[in-house]
C-alpha positions as CSV (number, residue, x, y, z in Angstrom):
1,X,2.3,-13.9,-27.1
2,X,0.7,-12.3,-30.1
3,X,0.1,-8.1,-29.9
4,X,-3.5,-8.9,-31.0
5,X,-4.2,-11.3,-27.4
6,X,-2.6,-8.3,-25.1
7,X,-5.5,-6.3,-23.6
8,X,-4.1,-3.3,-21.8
9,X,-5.5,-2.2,-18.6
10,X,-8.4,0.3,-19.4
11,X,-6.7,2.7,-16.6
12,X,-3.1,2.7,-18.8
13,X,-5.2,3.0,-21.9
14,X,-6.8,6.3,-21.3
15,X,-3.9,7.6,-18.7
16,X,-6.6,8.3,-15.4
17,X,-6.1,7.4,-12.3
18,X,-8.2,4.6,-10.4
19,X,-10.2,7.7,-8.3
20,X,-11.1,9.4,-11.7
21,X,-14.6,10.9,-12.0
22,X,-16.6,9.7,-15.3
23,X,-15.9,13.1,-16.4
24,X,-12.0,12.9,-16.4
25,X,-12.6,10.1,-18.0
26,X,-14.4,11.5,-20.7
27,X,-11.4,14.4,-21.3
28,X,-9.3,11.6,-21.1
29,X,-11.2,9.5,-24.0
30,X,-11.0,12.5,-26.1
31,X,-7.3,13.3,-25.5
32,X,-6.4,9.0,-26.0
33,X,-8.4,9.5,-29.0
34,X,-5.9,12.6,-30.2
35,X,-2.8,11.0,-29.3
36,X,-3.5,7.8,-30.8
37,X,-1.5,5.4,-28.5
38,X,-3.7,2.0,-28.7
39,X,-6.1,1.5,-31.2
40,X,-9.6,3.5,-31.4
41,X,-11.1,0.1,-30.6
42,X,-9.2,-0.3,-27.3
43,X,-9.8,3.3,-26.2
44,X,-13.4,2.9,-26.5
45,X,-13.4,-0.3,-25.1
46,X,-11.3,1.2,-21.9
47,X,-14.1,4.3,-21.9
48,X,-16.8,1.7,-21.8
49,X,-15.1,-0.4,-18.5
50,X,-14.4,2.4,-16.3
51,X,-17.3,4.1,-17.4
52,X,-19.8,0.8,-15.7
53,X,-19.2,0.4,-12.0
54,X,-19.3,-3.3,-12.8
55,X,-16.9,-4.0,-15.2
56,X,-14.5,-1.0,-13.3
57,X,-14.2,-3.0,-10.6
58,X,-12.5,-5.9,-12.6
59,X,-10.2,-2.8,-13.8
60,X,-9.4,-2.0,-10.5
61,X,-8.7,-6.0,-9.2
62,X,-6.5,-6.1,-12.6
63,X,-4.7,-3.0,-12.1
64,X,-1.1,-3.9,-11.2
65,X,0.5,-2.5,-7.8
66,X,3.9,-2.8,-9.3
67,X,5.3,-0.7,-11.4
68,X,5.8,-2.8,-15.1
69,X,9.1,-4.2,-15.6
70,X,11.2,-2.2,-17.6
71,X,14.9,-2.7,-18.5
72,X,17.9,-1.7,-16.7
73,X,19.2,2.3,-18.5
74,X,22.7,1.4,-16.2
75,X,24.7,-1.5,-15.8
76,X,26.6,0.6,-12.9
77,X,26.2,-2.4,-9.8
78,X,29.3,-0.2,-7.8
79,X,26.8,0.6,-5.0
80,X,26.7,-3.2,-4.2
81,X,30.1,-2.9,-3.1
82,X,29.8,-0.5,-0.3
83,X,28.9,-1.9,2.9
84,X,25.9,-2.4,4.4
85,X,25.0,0.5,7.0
86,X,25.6,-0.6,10.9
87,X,22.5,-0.8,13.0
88,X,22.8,0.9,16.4
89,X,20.1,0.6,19.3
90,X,19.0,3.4,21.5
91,X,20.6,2.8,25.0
92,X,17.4,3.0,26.5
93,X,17.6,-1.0,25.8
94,X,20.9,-2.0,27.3
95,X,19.1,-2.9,30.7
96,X,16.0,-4.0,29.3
97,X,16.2,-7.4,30.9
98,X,16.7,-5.9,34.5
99,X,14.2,-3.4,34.3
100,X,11.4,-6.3,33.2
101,X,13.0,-8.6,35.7
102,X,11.6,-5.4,38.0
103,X,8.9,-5.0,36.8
104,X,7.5,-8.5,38.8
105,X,7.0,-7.2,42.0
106,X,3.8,-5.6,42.6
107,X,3.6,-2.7,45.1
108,X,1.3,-3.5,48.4
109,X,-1.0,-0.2,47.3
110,X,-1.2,-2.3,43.8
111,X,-2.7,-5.2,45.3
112,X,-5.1,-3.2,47.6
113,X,-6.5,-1.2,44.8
114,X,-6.6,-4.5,42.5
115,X,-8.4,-6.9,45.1
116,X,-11.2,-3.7,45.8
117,X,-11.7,-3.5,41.8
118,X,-12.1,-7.1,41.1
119,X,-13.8,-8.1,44.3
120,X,-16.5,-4.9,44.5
121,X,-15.9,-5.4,48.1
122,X,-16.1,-1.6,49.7
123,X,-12.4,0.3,50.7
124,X,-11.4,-1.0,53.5
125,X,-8.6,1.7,55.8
């Protein structure tokens, strides 16, 4: 891939974050513009997207979620060899089967209370 065909996201280019106002992004302009990262054309080109609702929103579609790839500083892979932590369950679900296997019978005051709700009969004593 040739350097000239990368386009960086106008977001990375001026450092800002995706909620900045078009103020910060201004500062931001002038500070890309003084540390001279990317070319001036690519700093005024980011400006110019974030600073249209239109084009920002392409900015914000392109915007990675990930992090980018970057290499490993440590070959160290020692922490693969420990094992992996045991998973213990409350004991609140040892008897979980017999307490749903319970939970089928319906109490007579249950059935009362159900048959006078779905029937709009009136309470009968």
């Amino acid at each position: 891939m040739n350097k000239s065909e990368f386009t960086p996201n106008p977001y990375d280019v001026l450092e800002v974050s995706p909620g900045a106002s078009n103020k910060e992004i201004t500062i931001a302009f002038a500070m890309a513009m003084k540390k001279r990262k990317y070319p001036p054309s690519a700093i005024a080109i980011a400006r110019k997207s974030l600073m249209n609702p239109q084009t920002r929103i392409i900015a914000d579609y392109l915007r990675p979620i990930l992090a980018v790839d970057r290499r490993f500083k440590h070959s160290d892979f020692a922490i693969l060899d420990t094992p992996a932590p045991k998973i213990e369950f409350l004991p609140e679900f040892n008897s979980l089967e017999e307490n749903i296997s319970k939970g089928d019978r319906i109490l007579e005051g249950d059935k009362r209370l159900g048959a006078v709700l779905f029937s709009q009969s009136p309470i009968k004593k």
